[in-house]
C-alpha positions as CSV (number, residue, x, y, z in Angstrom):
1,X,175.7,104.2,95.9
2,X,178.4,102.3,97.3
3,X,177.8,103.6,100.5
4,X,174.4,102.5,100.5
5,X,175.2,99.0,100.3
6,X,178.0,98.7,102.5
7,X,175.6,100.3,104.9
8,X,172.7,97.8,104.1
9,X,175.6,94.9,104.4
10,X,176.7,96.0,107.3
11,X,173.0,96.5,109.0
12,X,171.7,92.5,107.6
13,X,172.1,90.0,110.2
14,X,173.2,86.3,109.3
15,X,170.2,84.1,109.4
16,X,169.8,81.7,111.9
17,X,169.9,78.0,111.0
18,X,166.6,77.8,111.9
19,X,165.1,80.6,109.7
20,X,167.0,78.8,106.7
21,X,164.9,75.6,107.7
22,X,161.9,77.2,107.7
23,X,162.3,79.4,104.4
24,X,163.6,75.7,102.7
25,X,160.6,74.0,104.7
26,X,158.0,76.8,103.2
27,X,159.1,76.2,99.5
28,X,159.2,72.1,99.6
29,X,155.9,72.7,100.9
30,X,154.5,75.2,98.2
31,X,156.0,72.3,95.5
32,X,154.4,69.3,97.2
33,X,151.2,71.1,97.3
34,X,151.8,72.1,93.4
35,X,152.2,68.6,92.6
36,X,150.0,67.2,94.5
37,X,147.3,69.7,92.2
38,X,149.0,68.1,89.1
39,X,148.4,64.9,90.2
40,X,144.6,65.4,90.9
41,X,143.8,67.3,88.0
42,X,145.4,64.7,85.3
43,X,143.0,62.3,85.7
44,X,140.0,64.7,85.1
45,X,141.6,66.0,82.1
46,X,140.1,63.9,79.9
47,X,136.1,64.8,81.3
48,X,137.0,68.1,81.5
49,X,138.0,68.6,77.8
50,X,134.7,66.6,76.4
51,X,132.4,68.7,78.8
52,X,133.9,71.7,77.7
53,X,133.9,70.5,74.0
54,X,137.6,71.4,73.3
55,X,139.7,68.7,73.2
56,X,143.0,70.6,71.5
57,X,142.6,73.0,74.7
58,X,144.1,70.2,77.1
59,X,147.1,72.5,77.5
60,X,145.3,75.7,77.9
61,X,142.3,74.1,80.8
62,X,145.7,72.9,82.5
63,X,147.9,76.1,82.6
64,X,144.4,78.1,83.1
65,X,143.6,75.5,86.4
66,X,147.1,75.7,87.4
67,X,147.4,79.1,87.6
68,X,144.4,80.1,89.5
């Protein structure tokens, strides 16, 4: 086993200080976007909740937008 990782060590190149500022570039991105949902959602919480008829559910219709 401890072969196994010196050999994987060994084999993994640094990354470049470029691919680190894409990889950090990639996940700000992701969390602006997820925010940015929040943000438009919010406001049509309230609508949403006396369409449905379920006011109590707030917390569910948000986790259930969020997550699709």
């Amino acid at each position: 086993m401890d072969q196994t990782v010196e050999t994987m060590a060994q084999k993994a190149a640094p990354m470049s200080e470029s691919e680190k500022n894409a990889i950090i570039g990639g996940v700000l991105l992701s969390m602006l976007l997820a925010a940015l949902d929040q943000t438009i959602v919010a406001p049509a919480l309230p609508t949403i909740a006396l369409a449905l008829g379920y006011a109590e559910y707030l917390p569910w219709i948000v986790t259930g937008y969020l997550l699709t």
